[in-house]
ROVOVEX-31256 format. One record per residue: residue number from 1; residue in three letters; chain; x, y, z of N, C-alpha, C in turn. Coordinates in Angstrom, 3 decimals. Each point is the difference from the previous one (the first is absolute). Layout:
# ROVOVEX-31256
+-------+-------+------+----------+----------+----------+----------+----------+----------+----------+----------+----------+
| lumba | sevex | logu |   n_east |  n_north |     n_up |  ca_east | ca_north |    ca_up |   c_east |  c_north |     c_up |
+-------+-------+------+----------+----------+----------+----------+----------+----------+----------+----------+----------+
|   NUM |   Ala |    A |        X |        Y |        Z |        X |        Y |        Z |        X |        Y |        Z |
...
+-------+-------+------+----------+----------+----------+----------+----------+----------+----------+----------+----------+
END
This chain:
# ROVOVEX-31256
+-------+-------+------+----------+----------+----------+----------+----------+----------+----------+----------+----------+
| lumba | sevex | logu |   n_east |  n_north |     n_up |  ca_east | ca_north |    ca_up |   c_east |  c_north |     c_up |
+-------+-------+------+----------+----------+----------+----------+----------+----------+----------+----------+----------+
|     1 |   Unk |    A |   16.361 |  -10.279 |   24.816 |   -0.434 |    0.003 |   -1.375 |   -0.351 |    1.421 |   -0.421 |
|     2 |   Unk |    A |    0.497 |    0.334 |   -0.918 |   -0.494 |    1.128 |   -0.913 |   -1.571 |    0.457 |   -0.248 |
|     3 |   Unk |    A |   -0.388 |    0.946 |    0.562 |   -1.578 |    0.276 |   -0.510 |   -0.115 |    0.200 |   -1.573 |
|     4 |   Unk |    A |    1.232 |   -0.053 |   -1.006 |   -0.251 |    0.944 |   -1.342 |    0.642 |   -1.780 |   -0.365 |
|     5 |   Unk |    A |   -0.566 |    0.305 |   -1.560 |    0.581 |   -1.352 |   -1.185 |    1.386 |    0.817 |   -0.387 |
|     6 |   Unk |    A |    1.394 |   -0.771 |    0.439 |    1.162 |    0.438 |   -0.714 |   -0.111 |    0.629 |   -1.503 |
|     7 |   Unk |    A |    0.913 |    0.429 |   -0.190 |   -0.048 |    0.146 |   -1.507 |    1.436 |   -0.444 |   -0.405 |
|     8 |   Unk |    A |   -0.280 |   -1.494 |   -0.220 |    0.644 |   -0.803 |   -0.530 |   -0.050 |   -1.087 |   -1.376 |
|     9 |   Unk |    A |    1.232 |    0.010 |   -0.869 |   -0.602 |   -0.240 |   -1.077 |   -0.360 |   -1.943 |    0.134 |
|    10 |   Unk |    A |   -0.887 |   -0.163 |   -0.629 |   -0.116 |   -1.568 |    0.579 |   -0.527 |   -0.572 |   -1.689 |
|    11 |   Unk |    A |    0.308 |   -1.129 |   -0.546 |   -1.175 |   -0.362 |   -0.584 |   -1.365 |   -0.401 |    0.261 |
|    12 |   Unk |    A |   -0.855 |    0.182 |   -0.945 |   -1.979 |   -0.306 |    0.170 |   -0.107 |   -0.360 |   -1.213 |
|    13 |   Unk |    A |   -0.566 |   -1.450 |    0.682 |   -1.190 |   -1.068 |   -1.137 |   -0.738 |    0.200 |   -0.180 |
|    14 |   Unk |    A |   -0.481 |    0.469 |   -1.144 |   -1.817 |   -0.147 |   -0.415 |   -0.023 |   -0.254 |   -1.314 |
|    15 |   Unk |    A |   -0.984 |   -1.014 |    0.428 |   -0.519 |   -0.645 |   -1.312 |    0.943 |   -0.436 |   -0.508 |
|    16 |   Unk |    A |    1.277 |   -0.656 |    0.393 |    1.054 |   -0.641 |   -0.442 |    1.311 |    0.601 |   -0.556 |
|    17 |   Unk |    A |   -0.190 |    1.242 |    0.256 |    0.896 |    1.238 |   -0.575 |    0.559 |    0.737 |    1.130 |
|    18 |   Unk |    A |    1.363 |   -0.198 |    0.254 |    0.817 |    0.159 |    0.773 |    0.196 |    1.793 |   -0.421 |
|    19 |   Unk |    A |    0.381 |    0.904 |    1.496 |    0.171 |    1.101 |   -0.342 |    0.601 |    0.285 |    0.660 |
|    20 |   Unk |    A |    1.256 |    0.936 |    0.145 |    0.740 |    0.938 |    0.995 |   -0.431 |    0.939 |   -0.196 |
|    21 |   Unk |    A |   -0.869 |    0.218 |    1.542 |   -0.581 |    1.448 |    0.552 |    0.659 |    0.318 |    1.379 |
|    22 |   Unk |    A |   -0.686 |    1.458 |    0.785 |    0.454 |    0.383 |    0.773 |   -1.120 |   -0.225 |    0.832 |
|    23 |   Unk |    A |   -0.149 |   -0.312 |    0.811 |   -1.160 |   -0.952 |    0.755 |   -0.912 |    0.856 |    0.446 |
|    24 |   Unk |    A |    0.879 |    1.611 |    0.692 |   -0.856 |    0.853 |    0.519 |   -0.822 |    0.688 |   -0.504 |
|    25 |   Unk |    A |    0.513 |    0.330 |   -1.711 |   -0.549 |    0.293 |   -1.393 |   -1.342 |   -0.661 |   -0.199 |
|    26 |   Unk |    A |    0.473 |   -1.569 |   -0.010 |   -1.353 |   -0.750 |   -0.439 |   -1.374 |    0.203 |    0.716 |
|    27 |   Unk |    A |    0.320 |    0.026 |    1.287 |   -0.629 |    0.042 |    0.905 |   -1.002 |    1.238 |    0.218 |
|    28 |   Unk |    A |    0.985 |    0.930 |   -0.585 |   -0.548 |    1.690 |   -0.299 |   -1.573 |   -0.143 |   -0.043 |
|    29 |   Unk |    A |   -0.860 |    0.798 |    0.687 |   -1.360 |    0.317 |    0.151 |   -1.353 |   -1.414 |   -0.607 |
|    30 |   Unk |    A |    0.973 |   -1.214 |    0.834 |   -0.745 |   -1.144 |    0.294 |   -0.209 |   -0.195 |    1.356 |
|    31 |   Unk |    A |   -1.115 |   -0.948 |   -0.043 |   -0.558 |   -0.524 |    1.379 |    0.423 |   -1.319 |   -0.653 |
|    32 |   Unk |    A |    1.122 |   -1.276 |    0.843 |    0.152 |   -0.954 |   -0.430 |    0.214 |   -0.814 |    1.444 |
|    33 |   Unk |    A |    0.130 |   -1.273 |   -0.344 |    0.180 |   -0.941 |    0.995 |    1.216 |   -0.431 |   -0.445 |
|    34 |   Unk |    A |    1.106 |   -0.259 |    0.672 |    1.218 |   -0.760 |   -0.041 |   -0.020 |   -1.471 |    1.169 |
|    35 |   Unk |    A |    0.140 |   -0.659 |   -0.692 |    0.068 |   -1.729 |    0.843 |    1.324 |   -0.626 |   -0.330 |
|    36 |   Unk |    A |    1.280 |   -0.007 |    1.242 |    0.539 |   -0.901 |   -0.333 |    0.414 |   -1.029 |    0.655 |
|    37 |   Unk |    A |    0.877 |   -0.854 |   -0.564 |    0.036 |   -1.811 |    0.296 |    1.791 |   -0.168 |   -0.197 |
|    38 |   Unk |    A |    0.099 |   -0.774 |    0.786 |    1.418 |   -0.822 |    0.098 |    0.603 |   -0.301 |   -1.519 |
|    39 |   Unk |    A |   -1.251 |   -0.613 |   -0.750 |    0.861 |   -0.588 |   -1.160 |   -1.143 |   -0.641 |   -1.254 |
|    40 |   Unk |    A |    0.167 |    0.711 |   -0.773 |   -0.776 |   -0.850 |   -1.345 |    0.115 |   -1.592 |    0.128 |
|    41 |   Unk |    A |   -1.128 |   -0.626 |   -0.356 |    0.134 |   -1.150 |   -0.119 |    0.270 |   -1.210 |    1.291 |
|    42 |   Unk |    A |   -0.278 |    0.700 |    0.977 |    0.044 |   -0.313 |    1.540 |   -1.392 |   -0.317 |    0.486 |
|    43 |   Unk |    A |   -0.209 |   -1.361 |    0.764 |   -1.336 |   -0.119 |    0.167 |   -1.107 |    0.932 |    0.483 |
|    44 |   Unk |    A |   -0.237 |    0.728 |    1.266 |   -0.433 |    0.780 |    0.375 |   -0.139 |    0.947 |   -1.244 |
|    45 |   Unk |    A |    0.729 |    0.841 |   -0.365 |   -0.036 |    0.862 |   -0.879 |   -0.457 |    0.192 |   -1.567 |
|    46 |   Unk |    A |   -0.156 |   -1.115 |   -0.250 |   -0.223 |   -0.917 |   -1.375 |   -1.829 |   -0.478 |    0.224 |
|    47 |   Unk |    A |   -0.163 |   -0.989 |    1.355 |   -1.446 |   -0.653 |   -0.175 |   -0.843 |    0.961 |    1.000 |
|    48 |   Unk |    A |    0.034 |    0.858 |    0.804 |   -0.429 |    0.913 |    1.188 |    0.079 |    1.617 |   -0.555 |
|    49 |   Unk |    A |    1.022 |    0.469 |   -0.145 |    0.679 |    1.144 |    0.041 |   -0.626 |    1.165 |   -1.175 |
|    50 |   Unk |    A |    0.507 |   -0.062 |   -1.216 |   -0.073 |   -0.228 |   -1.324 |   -1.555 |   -0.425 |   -0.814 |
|    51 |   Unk |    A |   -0.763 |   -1.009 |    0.664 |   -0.929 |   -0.056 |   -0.362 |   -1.111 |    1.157 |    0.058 |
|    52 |   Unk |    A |    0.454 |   -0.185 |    1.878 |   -0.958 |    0.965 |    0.698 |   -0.186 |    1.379 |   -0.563 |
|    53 |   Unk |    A |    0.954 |    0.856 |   -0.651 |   -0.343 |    0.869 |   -0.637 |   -0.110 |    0.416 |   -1.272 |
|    54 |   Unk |    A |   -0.249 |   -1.519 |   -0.588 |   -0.066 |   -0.235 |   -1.605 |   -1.823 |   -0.255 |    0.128 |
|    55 |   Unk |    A |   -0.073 |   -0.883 |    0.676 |   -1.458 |   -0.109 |    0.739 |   -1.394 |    1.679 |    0.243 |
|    56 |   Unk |    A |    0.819 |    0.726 |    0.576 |   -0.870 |    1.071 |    0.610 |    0.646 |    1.022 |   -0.595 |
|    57 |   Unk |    A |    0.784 |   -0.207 |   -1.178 |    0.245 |    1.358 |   -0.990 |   -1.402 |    1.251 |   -0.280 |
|    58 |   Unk |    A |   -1.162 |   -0.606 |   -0.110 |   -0.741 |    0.884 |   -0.460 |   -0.722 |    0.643 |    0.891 |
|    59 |   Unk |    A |   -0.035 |   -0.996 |    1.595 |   -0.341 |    1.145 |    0.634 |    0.976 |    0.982 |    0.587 |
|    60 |   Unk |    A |    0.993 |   -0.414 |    0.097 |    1.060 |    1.106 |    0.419 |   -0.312 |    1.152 |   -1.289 |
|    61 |   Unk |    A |   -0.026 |    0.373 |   -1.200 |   -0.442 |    0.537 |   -0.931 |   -1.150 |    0.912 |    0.369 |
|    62 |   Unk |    A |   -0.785 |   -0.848 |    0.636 |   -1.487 |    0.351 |    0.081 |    0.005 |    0.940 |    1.400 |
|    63 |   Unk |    A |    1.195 |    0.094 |    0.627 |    0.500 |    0.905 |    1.402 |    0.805 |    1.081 |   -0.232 |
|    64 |   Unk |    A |    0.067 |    0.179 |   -1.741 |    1.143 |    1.033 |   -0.312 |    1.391 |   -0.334 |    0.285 |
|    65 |   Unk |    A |    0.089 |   -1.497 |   -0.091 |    1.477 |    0.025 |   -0.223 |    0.669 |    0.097 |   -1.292 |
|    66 |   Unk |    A |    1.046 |    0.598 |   -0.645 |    0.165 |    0.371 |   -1.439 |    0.712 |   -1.535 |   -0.509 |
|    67 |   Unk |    A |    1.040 |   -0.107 |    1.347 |    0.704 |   -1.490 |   -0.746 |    0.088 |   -1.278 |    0.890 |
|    68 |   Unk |    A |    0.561 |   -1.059 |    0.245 |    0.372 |   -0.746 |    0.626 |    1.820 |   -0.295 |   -0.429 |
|    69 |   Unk |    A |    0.740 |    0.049 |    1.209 |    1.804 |   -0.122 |   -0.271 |    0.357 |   -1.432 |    0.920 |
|    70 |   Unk |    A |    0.381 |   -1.240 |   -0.503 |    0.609 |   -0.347 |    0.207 |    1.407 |   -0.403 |    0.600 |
|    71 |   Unk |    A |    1.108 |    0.417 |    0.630 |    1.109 |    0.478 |    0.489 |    0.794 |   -1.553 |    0.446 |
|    72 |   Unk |    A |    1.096 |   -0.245 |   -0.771 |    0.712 |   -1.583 |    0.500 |    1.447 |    0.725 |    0.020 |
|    73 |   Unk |    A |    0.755 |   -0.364 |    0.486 |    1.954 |   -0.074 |   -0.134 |   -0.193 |   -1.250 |   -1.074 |
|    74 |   Unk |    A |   -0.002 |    0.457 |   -1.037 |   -0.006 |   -1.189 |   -1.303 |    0.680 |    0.879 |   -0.634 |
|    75 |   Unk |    A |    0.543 |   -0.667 |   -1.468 |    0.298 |    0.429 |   -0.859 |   -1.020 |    0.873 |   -1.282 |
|    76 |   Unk |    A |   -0.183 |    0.559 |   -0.822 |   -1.649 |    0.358 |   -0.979 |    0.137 |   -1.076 |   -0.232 |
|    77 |   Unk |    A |    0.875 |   -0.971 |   -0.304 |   -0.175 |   -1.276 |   -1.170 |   -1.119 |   -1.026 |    0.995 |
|    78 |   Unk |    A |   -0.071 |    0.176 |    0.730 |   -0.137 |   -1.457 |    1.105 |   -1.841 |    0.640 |    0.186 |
|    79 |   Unk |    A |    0.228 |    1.551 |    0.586 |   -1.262 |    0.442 |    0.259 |   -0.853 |   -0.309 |   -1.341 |
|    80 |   Unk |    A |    0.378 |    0.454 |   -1.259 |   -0.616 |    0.083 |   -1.264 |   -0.664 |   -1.453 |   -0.123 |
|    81 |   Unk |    A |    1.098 |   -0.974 |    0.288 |   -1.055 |   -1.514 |   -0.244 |   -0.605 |   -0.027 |    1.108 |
|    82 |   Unk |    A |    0.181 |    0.108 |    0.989 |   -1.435 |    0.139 |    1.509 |   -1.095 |    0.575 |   -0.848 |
|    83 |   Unk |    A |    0.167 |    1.104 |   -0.549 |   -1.313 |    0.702 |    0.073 |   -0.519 |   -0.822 |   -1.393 |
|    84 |   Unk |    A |    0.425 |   -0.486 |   -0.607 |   -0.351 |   -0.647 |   -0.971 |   -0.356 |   -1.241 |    0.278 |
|    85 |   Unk |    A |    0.295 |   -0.637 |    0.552 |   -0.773 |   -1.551 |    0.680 |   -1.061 |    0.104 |    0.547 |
|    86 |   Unk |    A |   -0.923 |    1.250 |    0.096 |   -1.225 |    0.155 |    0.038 |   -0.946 |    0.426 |   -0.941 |
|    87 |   Unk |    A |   -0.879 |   -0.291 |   -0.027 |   -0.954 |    0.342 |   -1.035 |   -0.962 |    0.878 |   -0.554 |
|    88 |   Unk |    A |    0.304 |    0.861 |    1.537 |   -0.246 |    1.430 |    0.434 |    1.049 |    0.917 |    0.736 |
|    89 |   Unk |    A |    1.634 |   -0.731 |   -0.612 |    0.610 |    0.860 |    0.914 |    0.090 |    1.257 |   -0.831 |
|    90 |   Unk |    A |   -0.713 |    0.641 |   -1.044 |    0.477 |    0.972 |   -0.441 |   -0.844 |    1.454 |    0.715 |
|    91 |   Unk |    A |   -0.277 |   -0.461 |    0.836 |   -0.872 |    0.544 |    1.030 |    0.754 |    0.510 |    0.865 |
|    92 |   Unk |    A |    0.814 |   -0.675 |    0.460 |    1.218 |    0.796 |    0.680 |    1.373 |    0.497 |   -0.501 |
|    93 |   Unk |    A |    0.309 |    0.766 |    0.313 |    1.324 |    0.954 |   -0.283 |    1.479 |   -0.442 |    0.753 |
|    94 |   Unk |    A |    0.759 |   -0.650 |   -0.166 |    1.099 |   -0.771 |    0.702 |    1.876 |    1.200 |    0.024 |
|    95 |   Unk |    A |   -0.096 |    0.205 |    1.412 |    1.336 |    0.405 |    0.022 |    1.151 |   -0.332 |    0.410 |
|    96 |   Unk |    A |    1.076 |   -0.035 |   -0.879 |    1.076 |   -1.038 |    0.307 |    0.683 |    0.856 |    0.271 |
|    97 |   Unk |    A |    0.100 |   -0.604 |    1.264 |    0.985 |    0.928 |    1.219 |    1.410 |   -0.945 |    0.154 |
|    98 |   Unk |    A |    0.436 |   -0.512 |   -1.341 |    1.334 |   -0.742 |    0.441 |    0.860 |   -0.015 |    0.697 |
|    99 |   Unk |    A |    0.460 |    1.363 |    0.286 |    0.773 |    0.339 |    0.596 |   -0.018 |    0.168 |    1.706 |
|   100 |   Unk |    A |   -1.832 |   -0.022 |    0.218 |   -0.156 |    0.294 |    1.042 |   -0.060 |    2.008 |    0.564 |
|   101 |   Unk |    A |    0.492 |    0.121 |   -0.744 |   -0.401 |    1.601 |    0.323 |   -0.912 |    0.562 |    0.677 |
|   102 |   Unk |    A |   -1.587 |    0.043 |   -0.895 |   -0.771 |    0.560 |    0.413 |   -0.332 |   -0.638 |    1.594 |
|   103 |   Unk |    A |   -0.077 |   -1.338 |    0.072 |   -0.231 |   -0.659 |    1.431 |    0.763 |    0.356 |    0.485 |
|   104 |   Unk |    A |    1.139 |    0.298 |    0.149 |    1.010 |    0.601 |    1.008 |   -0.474 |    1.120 |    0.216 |
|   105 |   Unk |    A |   -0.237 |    1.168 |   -0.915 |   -0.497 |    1.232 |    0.561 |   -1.647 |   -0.360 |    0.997 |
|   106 |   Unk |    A |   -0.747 |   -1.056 |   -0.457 |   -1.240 |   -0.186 |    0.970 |    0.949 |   -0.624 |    1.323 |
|   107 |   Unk |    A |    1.081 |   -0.313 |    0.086 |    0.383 |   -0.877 |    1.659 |   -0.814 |   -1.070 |   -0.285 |
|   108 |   Unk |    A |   -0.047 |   -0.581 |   -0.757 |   -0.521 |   -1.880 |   -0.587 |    0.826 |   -0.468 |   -0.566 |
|   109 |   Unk |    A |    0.685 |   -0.091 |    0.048 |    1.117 |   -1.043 |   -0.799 |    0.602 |   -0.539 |    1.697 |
|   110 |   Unk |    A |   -0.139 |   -1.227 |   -0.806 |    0.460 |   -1.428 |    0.905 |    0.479 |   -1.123 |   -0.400 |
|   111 |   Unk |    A |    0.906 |   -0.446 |    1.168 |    0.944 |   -0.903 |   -0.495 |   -0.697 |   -1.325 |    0.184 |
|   112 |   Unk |    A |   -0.141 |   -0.756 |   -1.627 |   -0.744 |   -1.251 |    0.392 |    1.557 |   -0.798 |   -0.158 |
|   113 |   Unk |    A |    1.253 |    0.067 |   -0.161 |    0.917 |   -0.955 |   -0.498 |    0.146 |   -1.705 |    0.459 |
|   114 |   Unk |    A |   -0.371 |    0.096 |    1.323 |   -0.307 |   -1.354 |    0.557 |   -0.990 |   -0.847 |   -0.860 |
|   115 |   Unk |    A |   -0.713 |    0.844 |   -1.037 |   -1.223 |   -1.076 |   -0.534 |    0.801 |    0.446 |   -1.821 |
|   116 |   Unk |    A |    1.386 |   -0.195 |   -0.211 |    0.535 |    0.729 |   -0.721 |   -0.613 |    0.500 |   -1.022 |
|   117 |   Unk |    A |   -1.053 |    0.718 |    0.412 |   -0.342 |    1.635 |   -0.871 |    0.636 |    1.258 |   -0.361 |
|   118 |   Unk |    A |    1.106 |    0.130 |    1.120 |    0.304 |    1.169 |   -0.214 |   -0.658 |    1.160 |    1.451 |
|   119 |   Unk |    A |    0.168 |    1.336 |   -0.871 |   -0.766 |    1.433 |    0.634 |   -1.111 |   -0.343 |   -0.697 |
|   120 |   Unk |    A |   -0.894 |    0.478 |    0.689 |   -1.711 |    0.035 |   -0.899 |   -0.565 |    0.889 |    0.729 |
|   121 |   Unk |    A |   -1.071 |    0.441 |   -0.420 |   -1.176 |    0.324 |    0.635 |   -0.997 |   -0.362 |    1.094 |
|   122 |   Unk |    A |    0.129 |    0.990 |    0.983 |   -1.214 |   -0.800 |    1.274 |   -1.380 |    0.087 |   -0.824 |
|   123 |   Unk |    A |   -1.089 |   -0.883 |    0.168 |   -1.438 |    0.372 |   -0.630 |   -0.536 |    0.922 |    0.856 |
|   124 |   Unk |    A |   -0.231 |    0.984 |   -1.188 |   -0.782 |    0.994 |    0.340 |   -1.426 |    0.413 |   -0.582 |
|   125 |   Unk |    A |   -0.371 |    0.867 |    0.079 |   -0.587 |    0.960 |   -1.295 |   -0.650 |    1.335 |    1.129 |
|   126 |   Unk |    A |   -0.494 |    0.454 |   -1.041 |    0.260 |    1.760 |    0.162 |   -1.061 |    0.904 |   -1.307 |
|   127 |   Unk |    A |   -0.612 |    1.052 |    1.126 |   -0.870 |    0.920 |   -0.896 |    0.898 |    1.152 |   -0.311 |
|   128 |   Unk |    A |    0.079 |    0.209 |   -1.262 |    0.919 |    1.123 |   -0.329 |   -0.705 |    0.766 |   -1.435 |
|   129 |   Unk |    A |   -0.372 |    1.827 |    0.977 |   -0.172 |    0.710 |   -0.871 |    0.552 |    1.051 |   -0.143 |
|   130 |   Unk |    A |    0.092 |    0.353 |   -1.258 |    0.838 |    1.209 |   -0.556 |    1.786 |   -0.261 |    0.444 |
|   131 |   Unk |    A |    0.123 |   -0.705 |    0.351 |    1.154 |   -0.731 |    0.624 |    0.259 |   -0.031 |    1.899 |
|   132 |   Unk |    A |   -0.683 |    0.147 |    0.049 |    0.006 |    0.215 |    1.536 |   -0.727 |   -1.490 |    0.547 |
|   133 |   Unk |    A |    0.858 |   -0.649 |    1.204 |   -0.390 |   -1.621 |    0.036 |   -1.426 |    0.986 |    0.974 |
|   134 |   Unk |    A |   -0.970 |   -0.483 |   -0.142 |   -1.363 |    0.368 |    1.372 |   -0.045 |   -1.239 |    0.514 |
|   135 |   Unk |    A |    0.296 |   -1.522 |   -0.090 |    0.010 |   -0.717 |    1.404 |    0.975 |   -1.401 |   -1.146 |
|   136 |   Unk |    A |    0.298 |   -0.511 |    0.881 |    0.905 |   -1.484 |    0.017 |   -0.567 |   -0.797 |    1.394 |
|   137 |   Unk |    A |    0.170 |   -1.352 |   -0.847 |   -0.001 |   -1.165 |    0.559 |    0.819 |   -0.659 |   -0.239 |
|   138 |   Unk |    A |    0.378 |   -0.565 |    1.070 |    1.610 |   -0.613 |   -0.319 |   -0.399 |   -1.968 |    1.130 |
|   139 |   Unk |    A |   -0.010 |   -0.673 |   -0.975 |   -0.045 |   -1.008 |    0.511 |    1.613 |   -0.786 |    1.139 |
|   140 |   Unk |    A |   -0.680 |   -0.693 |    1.100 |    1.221 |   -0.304 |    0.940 |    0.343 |   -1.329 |   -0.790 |
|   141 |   Unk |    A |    1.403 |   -0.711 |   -0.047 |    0.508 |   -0.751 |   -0.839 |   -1.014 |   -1.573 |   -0.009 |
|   142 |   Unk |    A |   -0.091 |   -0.280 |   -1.084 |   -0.943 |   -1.447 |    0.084 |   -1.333 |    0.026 |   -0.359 |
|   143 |   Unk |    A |   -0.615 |    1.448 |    0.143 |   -1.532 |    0.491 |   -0.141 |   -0.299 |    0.768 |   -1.257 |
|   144 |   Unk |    A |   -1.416 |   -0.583 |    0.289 |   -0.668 |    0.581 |   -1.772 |   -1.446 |    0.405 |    0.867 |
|   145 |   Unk |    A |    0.235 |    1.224 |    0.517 |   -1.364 |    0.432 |    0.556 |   -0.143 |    1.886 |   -0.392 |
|   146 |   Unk |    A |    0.655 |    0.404 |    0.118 |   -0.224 |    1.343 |    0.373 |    0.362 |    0.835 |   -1.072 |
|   147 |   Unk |    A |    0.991 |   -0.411 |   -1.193 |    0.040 |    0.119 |   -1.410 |   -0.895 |   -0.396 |   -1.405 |
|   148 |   Unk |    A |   -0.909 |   -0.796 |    0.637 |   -0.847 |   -0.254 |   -0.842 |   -1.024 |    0.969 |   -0.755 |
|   149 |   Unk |    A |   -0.407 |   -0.760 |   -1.035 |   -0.702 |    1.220 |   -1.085 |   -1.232 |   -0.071 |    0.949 |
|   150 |   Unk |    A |   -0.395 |   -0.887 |    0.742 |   -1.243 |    0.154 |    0.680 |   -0.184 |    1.018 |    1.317 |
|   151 |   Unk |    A |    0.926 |   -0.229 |    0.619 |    0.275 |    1.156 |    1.280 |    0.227 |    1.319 |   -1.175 |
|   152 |   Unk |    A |    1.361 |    0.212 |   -0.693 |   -0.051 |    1.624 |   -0.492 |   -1.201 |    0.325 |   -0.673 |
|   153 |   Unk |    A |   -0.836 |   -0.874 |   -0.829 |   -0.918 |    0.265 |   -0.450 |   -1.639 |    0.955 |    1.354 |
|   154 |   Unk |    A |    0.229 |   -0.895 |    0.969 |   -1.041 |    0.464 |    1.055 |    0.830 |    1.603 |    0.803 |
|   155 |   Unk |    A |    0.928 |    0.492 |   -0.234 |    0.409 |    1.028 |    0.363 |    0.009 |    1.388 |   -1.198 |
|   156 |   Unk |    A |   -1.047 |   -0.985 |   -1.078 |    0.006 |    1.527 |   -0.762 |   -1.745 |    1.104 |    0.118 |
+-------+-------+------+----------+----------+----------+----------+----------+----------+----------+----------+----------+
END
């Protein structure tokens, strides 16, 4: 995996407003958390995942984090209603990595096709400042432990 955020152009959700940026740009002289998940709208990721850092938004805030990023192999269209089926998802920032790109440059992209998903994302998440990743957690397939907003949260 890459220690630096590609600079790749990706779309970003916020607040329901889809954008093509350059990720490494956005990222430019933030302290942010990136969390990602197999798939919008996927159990784990939807009632566990997603909450968890819709939940502890303010103290991550309250640790100097500037944003919270979201990260799926979705389409914007698919991420945009995820983040919108919450009632606080405007709390998080959603990047639609359709293509899979940026996870390919992290070495996370995985083949779920047997559960016909497709390529997706391994769950991860990750402290990333000024663009430089400073640690990842990368969950082993099936688990919701070590990506959580509660573990990255106790490592700040």
């Amino acid at each position: 995996m890459s220690k630096l955020i590609p600079a790749i152009e990706v779309p970003v959700i916020q607040k329901g407003i889809t954008s093509k940026v350059n990720l490494s740009s956005e990222l430019n002289n933030k302290k942010v958390i990136i969390f990602g998940v197999p798939g919008a709208f996927t159990p784990t990721c939807s009632e566990k995942h997603m909450p968890s850092y819709i939940k502890l938004h303010q103290q991550f805030i309250n640790k100097g984090i500037d944003d919270i990023y979201c990260l799926s192999v979705n389409d914007s269209f698919v991420m945009n209603a995820w983040l919108l089926s919450y009632t606080d998802g405007d709390k998080i920032i959603g990047i639609a990595d359709g293509n899979g790109e940026i996870t390919k440059d992290f070495n996370l992209l995985t083949d779920k096709s047997k559960n016909f998903m497709g390529m997706r994302s391994n769950r991860f998440a990750m402290i990333v400042h000024n663009n430089k990743i400073l640690e990842v957690c990368i969950e082993n397939p099936g688990e919701y432990k070590v990506s959580s907003a509660e573990n990255i949260l106790s490592k700040l």
